[in-house]
DSSP file (Angstrom, degrees, kcal/mol; ACC not computed):
  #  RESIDUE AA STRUCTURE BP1 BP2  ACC     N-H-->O    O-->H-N    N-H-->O    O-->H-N    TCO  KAPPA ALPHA  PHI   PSI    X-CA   Y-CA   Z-CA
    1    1 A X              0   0    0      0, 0.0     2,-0.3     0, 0.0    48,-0.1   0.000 360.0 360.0 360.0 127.1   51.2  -33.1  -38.6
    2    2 A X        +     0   0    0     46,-0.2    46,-2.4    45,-0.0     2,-0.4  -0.780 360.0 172.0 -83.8 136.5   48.5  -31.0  -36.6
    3    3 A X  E     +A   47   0A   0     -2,-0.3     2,-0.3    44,-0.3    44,-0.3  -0.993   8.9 146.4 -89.2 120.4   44.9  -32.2  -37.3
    4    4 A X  E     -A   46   0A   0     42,-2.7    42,-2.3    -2,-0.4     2,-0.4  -0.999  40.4-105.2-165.6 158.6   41.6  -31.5  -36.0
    5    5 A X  E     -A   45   0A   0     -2,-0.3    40,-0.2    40,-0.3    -2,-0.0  -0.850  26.0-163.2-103.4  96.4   37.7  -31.2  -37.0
    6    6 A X  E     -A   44   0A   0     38,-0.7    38,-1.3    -2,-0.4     2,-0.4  -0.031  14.6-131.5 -65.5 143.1   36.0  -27.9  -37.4
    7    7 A X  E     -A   43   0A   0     36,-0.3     2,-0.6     2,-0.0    36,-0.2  -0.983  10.8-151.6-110.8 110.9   31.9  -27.4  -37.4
    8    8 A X  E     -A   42   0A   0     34,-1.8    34,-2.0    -2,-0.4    31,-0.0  -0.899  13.3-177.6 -96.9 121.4   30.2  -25.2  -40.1
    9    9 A X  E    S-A   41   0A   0     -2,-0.6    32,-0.2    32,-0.2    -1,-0.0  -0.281  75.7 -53.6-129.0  55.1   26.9  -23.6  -38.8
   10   10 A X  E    S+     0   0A   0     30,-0.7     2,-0.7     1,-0.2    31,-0.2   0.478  80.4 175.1  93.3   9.0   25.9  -21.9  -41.8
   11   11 A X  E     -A   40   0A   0     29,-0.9    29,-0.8    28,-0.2    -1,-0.2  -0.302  31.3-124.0 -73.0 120.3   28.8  -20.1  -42.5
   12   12 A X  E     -A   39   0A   0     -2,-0.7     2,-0.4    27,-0.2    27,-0.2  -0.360  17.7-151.1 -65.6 130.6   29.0  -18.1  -45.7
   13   13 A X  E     -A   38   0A   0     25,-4.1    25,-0.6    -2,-0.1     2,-0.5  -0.722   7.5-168.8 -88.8 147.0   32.1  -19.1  -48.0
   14   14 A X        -     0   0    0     -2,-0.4     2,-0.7    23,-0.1    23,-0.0  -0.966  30.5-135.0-128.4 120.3   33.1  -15.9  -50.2
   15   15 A X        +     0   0    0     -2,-0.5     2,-0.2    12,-0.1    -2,-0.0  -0.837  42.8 156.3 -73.0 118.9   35.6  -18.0  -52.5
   16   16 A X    >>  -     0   0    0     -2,-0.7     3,-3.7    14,-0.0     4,-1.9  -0.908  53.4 -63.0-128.3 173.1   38.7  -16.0  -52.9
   17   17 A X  H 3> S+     0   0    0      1,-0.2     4,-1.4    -2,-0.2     5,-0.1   0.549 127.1  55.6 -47.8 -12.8   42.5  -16.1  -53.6
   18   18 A X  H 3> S+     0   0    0      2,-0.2     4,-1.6     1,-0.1    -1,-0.2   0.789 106.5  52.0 -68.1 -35.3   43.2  -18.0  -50.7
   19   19 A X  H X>>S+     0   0    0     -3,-3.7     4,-5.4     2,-0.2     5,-1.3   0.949  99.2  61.0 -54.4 -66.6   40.8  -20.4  -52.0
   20   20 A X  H 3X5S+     0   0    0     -4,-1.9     4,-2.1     1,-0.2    -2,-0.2   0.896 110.2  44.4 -33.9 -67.3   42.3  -20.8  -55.6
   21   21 A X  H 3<5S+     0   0    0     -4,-1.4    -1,-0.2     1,-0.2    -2,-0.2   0.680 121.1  36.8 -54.9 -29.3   45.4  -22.0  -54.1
   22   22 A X  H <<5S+     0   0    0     -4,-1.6    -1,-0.2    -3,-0.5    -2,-0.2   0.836 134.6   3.6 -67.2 -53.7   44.1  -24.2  -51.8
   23   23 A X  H  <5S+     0   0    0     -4,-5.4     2,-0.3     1,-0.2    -3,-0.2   0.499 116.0  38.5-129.8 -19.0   41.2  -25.7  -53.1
   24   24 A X     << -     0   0    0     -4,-2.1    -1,-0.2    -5,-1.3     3,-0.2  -0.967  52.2-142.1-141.8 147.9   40.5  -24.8  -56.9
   25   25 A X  S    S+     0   0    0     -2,-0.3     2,-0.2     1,-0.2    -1,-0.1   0.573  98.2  28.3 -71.2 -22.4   42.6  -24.1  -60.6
   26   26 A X        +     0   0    0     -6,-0.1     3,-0.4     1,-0.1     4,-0.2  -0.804  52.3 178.8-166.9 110.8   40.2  -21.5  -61.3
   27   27 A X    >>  +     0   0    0     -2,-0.2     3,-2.5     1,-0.2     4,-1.1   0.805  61.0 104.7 -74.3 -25.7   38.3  -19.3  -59.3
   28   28 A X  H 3> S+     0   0    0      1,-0.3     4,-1.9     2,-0.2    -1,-0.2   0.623  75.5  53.7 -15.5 -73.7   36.8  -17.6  -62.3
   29   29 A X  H 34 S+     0   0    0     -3,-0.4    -1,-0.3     1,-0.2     4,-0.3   0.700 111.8  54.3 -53.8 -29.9   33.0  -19.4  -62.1
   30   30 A X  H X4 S+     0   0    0     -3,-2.5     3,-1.4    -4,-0.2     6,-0.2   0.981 112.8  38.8 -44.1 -77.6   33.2  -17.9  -58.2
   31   31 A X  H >< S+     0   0    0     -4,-1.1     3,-0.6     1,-0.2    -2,-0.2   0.857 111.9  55.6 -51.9 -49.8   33.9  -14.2  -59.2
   32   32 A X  T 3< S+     0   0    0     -4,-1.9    -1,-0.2     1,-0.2    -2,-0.2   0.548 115.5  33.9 -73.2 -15.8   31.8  -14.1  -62.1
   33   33 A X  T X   +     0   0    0     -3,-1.4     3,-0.9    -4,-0.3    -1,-0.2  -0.694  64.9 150.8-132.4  63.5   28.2  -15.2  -60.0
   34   34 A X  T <   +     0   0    0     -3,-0.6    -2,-0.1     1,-0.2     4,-0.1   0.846  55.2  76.7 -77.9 -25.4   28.7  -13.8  -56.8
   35   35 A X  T 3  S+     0   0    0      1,-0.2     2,-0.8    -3,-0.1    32,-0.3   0.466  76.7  79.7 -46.7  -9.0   25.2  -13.4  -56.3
   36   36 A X  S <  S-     0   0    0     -3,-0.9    30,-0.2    -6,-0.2    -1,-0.2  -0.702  80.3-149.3-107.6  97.1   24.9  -16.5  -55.7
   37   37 A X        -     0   0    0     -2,-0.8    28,-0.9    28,-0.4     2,-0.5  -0.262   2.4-149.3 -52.0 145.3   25.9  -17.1  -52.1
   38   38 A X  E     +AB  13  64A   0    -25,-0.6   -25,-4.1    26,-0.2     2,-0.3  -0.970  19.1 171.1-117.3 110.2   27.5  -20.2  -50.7
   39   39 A X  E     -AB  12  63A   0     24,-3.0    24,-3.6    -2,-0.5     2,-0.4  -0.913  17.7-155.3-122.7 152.2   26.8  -21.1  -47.0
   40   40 A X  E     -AB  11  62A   0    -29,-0.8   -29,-0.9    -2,-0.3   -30,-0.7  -0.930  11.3-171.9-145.5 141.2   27.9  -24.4  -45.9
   41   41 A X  E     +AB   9  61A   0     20,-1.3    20,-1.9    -2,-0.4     2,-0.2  -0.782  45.6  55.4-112.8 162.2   26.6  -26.8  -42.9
   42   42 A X  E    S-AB   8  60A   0    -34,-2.0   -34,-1.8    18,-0.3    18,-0.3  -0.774  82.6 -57.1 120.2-171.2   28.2  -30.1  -41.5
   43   43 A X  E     -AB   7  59A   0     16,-2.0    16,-2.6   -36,-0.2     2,-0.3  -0.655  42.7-174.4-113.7 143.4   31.9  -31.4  -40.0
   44   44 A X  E     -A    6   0A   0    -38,-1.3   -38,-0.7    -2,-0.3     2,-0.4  -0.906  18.1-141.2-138.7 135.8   35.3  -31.1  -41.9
   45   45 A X  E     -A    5   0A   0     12,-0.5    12,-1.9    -2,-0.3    11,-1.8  -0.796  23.8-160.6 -96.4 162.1   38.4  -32.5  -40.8
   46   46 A X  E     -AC   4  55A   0    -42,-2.3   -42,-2.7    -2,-0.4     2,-0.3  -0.911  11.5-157.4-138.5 122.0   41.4  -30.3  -41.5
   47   47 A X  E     -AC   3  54A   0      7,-1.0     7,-3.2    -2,-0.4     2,-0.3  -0.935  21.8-130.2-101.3 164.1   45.2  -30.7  -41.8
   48   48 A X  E     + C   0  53A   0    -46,-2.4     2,-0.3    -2,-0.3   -46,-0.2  -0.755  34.2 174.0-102.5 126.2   47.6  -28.0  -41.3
   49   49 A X  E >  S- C   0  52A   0      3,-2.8     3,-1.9    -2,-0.3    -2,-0.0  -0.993  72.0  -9.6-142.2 139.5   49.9  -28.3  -44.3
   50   50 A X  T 3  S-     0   0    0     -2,-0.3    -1,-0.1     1,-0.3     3,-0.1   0.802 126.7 -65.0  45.6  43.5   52.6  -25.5  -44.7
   51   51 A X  T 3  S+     0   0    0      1,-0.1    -1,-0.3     0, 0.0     2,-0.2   0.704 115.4 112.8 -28.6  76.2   50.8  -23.7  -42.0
   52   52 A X  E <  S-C   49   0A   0     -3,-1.9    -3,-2.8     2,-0.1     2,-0.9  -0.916  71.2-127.1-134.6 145.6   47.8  -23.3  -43.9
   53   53 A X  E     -C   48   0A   0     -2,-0.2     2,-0.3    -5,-0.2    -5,-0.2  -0.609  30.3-173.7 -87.3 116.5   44.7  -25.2  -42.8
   54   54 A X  E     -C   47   0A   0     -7,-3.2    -7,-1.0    -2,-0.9     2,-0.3  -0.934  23.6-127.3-113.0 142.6   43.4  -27.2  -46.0
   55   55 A X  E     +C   46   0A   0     -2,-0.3    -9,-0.2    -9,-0.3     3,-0.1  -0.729  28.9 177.2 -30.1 100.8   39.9  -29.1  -45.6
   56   56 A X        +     0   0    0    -11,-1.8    27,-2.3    -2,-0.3     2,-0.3   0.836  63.4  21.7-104.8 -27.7   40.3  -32.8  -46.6
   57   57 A X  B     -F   82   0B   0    -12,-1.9   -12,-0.5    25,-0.2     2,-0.5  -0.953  61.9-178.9-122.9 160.3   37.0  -34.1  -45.9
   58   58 A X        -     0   0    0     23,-2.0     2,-0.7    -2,-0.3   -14,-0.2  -0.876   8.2-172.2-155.0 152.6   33.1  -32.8  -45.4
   59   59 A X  E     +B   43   0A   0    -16,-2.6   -16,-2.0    -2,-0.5     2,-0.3  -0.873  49.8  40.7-138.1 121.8   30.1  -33.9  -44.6
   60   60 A X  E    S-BD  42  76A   0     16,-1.6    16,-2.1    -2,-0.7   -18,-0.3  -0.955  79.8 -24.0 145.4-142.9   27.0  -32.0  -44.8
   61   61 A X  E     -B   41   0A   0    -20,-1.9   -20,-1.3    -2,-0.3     2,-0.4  -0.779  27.0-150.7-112.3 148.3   25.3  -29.5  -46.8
   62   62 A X  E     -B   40   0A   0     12,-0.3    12,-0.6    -2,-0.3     2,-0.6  -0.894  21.2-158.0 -99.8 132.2   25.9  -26.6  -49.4
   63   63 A X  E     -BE  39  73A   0    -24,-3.6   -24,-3.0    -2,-0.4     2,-0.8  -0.942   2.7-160.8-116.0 130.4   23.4  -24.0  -49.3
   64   64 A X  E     -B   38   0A   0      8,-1.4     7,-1.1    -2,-0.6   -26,-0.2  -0.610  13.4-178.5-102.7  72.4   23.0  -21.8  -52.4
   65   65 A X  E     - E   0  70A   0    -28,-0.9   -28,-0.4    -2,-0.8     2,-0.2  -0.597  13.2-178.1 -85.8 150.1   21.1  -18.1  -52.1
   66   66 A X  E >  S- E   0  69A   0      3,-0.6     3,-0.9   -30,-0.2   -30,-0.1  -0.875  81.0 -13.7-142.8 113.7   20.1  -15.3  -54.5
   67   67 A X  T 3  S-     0   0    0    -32,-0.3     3,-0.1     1,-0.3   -31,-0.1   0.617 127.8 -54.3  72.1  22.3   18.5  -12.2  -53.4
   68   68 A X  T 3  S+     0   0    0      1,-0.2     2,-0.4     0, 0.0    -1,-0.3  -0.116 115.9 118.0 110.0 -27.2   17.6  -13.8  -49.6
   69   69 A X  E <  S-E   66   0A   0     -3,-0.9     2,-1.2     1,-0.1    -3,-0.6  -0.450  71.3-114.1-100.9 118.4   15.8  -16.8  -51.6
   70   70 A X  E     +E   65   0A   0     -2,-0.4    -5,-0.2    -5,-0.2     3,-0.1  -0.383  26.6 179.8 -51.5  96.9   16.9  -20.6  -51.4
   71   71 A X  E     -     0   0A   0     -2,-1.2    38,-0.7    -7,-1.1    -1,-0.2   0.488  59.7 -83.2 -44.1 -28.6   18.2  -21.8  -54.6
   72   72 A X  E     -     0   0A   0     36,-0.1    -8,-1.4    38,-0.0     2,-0.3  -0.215  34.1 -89.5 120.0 139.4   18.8  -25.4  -52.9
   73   73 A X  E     -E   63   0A   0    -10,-0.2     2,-0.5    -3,-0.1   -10,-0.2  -0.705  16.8-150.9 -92.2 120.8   21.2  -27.8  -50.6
   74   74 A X        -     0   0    0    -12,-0.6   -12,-0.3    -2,-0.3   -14,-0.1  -0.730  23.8-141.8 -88.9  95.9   23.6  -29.8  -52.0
   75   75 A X        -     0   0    0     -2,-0.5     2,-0.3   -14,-0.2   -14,-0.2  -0.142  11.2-160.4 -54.2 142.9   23.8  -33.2  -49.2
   76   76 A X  B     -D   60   0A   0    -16,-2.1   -16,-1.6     5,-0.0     2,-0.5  -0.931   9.7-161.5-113.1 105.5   27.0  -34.2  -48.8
   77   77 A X    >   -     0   0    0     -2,-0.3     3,-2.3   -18,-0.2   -18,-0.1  -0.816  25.8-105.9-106.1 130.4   27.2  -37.8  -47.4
   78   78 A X  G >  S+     0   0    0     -2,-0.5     3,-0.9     1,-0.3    -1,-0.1   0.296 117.0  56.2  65.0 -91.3   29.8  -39.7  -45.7
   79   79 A X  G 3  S+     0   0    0      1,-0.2    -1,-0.3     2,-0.1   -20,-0.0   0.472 110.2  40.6 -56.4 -25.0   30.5  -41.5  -48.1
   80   80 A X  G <  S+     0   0    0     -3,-2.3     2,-0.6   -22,-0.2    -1,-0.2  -0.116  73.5 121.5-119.0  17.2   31.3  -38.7  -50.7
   81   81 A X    <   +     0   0    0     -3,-0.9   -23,-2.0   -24,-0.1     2,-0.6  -0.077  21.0 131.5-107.2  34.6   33.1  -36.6  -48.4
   82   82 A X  B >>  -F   57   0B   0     -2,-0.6     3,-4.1   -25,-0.2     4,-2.1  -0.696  52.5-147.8-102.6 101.1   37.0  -36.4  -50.4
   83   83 A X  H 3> S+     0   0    0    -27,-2.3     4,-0.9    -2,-0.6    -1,-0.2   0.756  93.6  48.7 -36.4 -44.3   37.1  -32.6  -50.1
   84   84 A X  H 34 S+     0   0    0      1,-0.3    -1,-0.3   -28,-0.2   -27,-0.1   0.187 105.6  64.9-107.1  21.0   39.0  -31.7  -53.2
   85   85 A X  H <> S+     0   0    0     -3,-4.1     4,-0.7    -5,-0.1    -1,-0.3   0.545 104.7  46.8 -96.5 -54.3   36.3  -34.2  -54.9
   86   86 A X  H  X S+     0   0    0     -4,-2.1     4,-2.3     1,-0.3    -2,-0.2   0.636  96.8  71.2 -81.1 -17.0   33.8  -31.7  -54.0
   87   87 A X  H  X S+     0   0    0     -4,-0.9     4,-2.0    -5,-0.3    -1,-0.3   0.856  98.4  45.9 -54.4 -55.1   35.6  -29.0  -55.1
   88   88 A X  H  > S+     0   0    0      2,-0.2     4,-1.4     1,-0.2    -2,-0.2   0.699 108.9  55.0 -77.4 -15.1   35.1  -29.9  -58.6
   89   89 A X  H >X S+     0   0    0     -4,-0.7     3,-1.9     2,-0.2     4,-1.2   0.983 108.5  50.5 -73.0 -58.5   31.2  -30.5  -58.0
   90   90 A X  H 3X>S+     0   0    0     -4,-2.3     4,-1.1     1,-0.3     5,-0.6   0.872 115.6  46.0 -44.7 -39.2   31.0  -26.6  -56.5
   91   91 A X  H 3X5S+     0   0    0     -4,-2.0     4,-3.2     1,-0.3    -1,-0.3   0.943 114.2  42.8 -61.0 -45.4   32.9  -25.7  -59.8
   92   92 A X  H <X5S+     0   0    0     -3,-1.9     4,-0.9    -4,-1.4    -1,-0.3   0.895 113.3  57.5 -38.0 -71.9   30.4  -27.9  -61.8
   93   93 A X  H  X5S+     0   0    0     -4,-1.2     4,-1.2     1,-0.3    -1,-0.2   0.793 109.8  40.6 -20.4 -91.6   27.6  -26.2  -59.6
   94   94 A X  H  X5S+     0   0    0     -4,-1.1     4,-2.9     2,-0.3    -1,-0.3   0.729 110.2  57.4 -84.8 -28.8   28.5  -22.4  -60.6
   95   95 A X  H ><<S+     0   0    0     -4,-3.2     3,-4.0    -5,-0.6    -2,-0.2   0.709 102.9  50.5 -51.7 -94.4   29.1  -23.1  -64.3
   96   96 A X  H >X S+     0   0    0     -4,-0.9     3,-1.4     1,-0.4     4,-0.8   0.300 116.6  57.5  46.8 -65.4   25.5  -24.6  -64.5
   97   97 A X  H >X S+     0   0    0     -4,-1.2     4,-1.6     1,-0.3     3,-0.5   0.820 105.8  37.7 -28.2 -68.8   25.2  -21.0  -62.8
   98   98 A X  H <X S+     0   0    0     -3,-4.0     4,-1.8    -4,-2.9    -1,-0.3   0.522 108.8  61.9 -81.3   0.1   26.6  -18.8  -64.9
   99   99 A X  H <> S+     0   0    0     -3,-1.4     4,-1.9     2,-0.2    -1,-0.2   0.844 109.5  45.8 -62.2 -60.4   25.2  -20.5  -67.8
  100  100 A X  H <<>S+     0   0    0     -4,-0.8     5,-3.0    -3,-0.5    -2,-0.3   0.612 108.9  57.2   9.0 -65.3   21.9  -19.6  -66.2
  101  101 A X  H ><5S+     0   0    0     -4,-1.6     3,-1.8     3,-0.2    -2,-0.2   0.990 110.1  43.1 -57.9 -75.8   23.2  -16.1  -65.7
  102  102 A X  H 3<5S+     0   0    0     -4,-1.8    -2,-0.2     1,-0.3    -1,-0.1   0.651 113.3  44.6 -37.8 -38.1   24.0  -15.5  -69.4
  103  103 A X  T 3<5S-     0   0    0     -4,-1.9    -1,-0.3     2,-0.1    -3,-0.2   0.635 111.2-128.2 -83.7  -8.4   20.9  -16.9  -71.2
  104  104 A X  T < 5 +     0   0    0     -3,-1.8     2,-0.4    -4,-0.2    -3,-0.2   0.970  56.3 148.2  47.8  64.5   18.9  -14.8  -68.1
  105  105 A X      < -     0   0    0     -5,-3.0    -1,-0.2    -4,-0.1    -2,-0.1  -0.937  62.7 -87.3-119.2 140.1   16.9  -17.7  -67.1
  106  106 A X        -     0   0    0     -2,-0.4     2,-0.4     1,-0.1    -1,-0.1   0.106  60.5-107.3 -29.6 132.4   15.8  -17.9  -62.8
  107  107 A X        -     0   0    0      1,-0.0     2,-0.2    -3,-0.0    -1,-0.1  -0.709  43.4-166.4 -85.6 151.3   18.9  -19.8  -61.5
  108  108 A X        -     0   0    0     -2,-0.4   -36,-0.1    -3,-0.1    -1,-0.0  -0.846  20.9-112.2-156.6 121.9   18.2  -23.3  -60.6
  109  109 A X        -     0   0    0    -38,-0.7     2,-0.6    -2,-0.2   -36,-0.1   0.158  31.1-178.1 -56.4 129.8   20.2  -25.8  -58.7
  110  110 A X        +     0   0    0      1,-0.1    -1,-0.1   -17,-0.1   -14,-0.1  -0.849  19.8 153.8-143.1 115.6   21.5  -28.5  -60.4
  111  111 A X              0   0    0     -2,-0.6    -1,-0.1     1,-0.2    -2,-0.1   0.202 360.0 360.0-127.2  13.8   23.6  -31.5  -58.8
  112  112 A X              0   0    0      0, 0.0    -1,-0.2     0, 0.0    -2,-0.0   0.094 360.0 360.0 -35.2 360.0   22.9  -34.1  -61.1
């Protein structure tokens, strides 16, 4: 099995189909609040499975923008770092969003 660890230095994620299969059951909360960008800093190690490269751990930060303006970092520590664990926060993370979206209230980050 090929392995290795990759460096995120701000790089914006655009969730897409690749993603879904990979990483999520439903991309839907993604598609539906795209205004809110997802940039993400910190280390992930990567295996190559079915020669696609899936992210099993990360450690570092989510950054969340709307209209140029920081919405908020989620830390990711260490300790928390079970990729497909973190998957389910982001999802958690854009409902809260589109919730937010609907009522038209300022979005505001919530990792509680």
């Amino acid at each position: 099995m090929i392995s290795y660890y990759i460096q995120f230095k701000g790089e914006i994620w655009d969730i897409e189909n690749s993603d879904y299969q990979n990483y999520f059951t439903d991309i839907t909360p993604f598609t539906t609040c795209v205004e809110v960008e997802l940039y993400q800093y910190g280390s992930a190690y990567v295996e190559v499975i079915n020669n696609e490269p899936i992210i099993q751990e990360f450690t570092g930060k989510f950054e969340f923008v709307h209209n140029n303006k920081n919405i908020g970092y989620w830390e990711i520590p260490s300790e928390n770092s079970h990729f497909e664990l973190i998957c389910l926060g982001l999802i958690s993370i854009y409902n809260t969003f589109n919730k937010q979206k609907e009522e038209g209230i300022p979005f505001k980050l919530d990792t509680l």
